[in-house]
N, C-alpha and C positions, 0 to 999 in steps of 0.2 A: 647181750643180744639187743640192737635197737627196736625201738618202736617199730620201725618200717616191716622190718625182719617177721615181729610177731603179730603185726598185722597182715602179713602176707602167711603167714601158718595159719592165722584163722582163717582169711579167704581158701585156703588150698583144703582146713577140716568141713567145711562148709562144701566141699563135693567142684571147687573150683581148680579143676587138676588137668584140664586138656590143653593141650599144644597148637596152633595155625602155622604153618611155614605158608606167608603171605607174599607172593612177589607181587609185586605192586607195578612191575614194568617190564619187558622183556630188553628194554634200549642197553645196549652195553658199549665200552669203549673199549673194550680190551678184545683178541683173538683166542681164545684159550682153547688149547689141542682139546682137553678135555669134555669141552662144551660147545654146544648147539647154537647158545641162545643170539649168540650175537650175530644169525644166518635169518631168524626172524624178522619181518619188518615192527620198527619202533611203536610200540603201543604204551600207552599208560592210561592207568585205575584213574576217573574222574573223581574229584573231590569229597563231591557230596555222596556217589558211590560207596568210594573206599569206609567213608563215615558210617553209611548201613553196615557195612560189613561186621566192623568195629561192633557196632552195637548186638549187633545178630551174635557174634562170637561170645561178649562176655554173655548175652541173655539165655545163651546156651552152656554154660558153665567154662570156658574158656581162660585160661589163666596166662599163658604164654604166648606173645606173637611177636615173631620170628620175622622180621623184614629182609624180602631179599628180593631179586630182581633173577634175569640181568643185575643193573650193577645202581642200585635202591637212590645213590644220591644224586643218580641222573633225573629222578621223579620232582617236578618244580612243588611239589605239595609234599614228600616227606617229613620235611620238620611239622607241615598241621596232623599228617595222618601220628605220628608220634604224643604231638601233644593232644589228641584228644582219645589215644589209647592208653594214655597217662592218667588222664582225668577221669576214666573208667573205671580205674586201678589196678588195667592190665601190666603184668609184667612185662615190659617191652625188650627184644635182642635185636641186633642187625649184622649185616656183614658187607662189608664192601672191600671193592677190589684194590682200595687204597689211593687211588686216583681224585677223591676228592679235597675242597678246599680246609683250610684249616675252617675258617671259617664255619662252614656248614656241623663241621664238629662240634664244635662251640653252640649252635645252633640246637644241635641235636640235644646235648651238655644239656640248656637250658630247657627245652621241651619235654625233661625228664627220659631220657633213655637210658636204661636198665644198664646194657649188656654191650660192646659193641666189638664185634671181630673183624681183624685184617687178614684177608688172605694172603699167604708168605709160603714161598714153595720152596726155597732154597736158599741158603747159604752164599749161592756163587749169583751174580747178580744177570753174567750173561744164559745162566741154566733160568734165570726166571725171565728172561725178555722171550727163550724159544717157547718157555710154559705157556705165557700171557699174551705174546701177540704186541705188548705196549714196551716202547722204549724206555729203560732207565726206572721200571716199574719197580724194582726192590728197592732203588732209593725212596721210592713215594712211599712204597708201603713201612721200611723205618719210620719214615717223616711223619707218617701219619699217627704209628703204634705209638711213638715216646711222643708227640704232643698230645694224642689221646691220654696217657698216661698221667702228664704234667698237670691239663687244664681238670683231670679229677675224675674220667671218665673211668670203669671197669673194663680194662679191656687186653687179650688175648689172640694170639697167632694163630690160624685155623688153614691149616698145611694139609690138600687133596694127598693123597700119597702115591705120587705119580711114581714109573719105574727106580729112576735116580736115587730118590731115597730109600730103596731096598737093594740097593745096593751092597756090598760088607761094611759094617760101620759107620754109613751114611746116617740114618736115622739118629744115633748116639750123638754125631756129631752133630745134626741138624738140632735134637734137643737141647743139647748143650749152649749152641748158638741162640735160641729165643730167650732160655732161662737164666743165663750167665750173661751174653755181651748186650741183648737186646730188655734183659730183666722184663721179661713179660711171661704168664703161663703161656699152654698150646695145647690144642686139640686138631686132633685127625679128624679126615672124612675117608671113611674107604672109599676105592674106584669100583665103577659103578656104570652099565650103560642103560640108558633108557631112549624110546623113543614111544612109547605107548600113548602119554597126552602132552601139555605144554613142554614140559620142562625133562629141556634136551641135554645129557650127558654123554660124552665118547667113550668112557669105560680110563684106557688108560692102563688096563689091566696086563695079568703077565701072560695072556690068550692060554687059560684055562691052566697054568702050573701054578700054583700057591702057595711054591713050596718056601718059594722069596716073600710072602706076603705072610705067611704064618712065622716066620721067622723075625721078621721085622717086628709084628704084632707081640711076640714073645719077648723081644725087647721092650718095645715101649711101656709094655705092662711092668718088665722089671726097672726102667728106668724110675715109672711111676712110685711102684714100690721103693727104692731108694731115696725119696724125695722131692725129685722134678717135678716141676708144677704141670705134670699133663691132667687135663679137666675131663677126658673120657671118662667114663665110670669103670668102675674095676669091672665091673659085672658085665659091662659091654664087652670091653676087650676080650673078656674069657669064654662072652659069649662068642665074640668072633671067632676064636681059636676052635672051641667046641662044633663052628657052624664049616669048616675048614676041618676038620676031623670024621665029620659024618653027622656027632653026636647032636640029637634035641638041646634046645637052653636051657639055661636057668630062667629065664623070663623072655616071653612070647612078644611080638610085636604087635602093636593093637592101631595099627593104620585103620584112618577110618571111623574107629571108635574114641580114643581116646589123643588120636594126632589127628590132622588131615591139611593134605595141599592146597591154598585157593591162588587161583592165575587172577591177571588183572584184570580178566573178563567175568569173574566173580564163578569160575566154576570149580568146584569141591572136590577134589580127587580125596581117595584114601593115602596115597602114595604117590610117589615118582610111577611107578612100575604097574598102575592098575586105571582102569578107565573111569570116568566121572559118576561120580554120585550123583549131584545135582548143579545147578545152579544158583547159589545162594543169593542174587539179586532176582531172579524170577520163583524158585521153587523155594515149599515147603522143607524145612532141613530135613535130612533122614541118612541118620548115622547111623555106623554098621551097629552090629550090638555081639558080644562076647569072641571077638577075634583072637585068634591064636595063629599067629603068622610067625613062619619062619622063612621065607622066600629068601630072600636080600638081606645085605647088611647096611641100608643109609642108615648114617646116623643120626638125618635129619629127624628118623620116626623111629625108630631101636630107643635112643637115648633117652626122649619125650615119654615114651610106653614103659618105663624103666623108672621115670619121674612119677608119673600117674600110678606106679603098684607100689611106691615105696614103703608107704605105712605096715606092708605085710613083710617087710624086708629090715627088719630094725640093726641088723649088720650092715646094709647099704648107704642108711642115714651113720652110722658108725663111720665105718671105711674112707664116705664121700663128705663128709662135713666143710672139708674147703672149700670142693665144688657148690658146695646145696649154700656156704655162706657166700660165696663170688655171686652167684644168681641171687639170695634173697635180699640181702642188703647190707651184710657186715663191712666193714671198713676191708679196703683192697687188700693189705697186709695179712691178712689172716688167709688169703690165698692160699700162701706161699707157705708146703709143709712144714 
């Protein structure tokens, strides 16, 4: 285990265990069926702002934060808000739509960023220009995954699970395609619609039949099991199936408490799906306190709330060790079951 690794165990036993999913911009270049955001007009998190924020989050025990937009590397202050949630000794993640320069990668590389995911929807490259809205966008998003990979970065496919891939076989195939030709892990996002505060989602969904969407999920999970590097948690997945069955989870979501949303206007949601707590640039913070949610299934705040209990779950740190080493700091090979 490196240094880095068990320095970041001692910040996490030290009560440093919550999650931010920060979008820092709503500007996006891409059209995506699935999404809002790029109907908003362009806004971005000022410098010296996005900086409190930073600071507010770790002095609040904050461990993870999650840069996302719109589409994060349109933000001309990125690579600062990176390096000086580095210097805090936040764990940092991002995601982008792949559209960015090498360049900026490298940027990022050096600024210390943790985690960094390409969104990748399919296999066929014209099935991802009708997803995204952008031309020729699977070739950028290869271009981007393997020179992420080359220049040293940690980094991972993060595949919405539009209709296409639940498909018969689809999914199998599509994992096969990141973990084999593209050698990269992959994680899912279930489809998901919201329109409650910022951050706008279309669903995407099979209009209320699940029956392709449980099926699918049964896969991935067994895929997982066989070896494939998917980075969901076991316990997520089965809570998905569980949540798609009727049944309560294994582990609750703690939006709010233990995750929470901030827009670039510094306002604090629990979730995608619930209205604002505060305003973290004007107000006092005031997080939920003992939440047990099971609404939704994002995985932006399922998977985070799942991170934050794991101590009580010593089969999860079992199970997930590839995942919990991709996120804390082991060398990238150890990913890969």
């Amino acid at each position: 285990m490196t240094l880095l690794a068990l320095s970041r165990i001692g910040h996490y036993l030290r009560g440093y265990k919550r999650t931010a999913v920060f979008a820092i911009t709503c500007a996006c270049n891409c059209q995506c069926v699935m999404c809002n955001m790029h109907r908003l007009d362009p806004t971005y998190l000022p410098l010296n702002q996005g900086r409190r924020l930073l600071q507010l989050l770790y002095d609040n025990k904050f461990m993870i934060i999650y840069f996302t937009g719109g589409e994060p590397t349109l933000h001309p202050d990125l690579v600062a808000f990176v390096r000086h949630a580095n210097r805090l000794g936040l764990v940092t993640s991002m995601t982008t739509n792949g559209t960015s320069s090498l360049t900026t990668l490298e940027q990022l590389r050096d600024a210390g960023l943790d985690v960094l995911s390409v969104s990748l929807d399919h296999w066929d490259g014209e099935v991802c220009e009708r997803v995204r809205g952008h031309r020729r966008i699977q070739a950028k998003q290869e271009a981007k995954l393997r020179y992420a990979k080359r220049i040293g970065l940690r980094v991972y496919a993060l595949a919405y699970l539009n209709p296409l891939l639940c498909e018969d076989g689809a999914i199998q195939t599509f994992v096969e395609y990141a973990d084999d030709t593209l050698d990269i892990p992959v994680a899912f996002c279930f489809p998901t619609t919201s329109d409650e505060n910022t951050y706008r989602l279309c669903g995407m969904g099979s209009g209320g039949d699940y029956s392709k969407l449980y099926q699918t999920i049964h896969t991935i999970l067994q895929l997982k099991r066989h070896g494939h590097r998917i980075l969901n948690p076991t316990v997520y997945l089965e809570d998905i199936m569980r949540f798609l069955r009727g049944s309560p989870p294994a582990i609750y979501c703690r939006g709010g408490e233990d995750v929470v949303y901030i827009d670039w206007l510094g306002n604090t949601y629990p979730c995608f799906l619930r209205p604002k707590l505060f305003n973290a640039l004007e107000d006092e913070p005031r997080f939920l306190d003992r939440v047990h949610c099971n609404d939704c299934l994002i995985n932006c705040f399922r998977e985070p709330s799942i991170f934050a209990q794991f101590p009580r779950r010593s089969m999860f740190v079992f199970h997930e060790y590839p995942t919990l080493s991709f996120l804390f700091g082991e060398p990238r090979s150890s990913a890969k079951h």
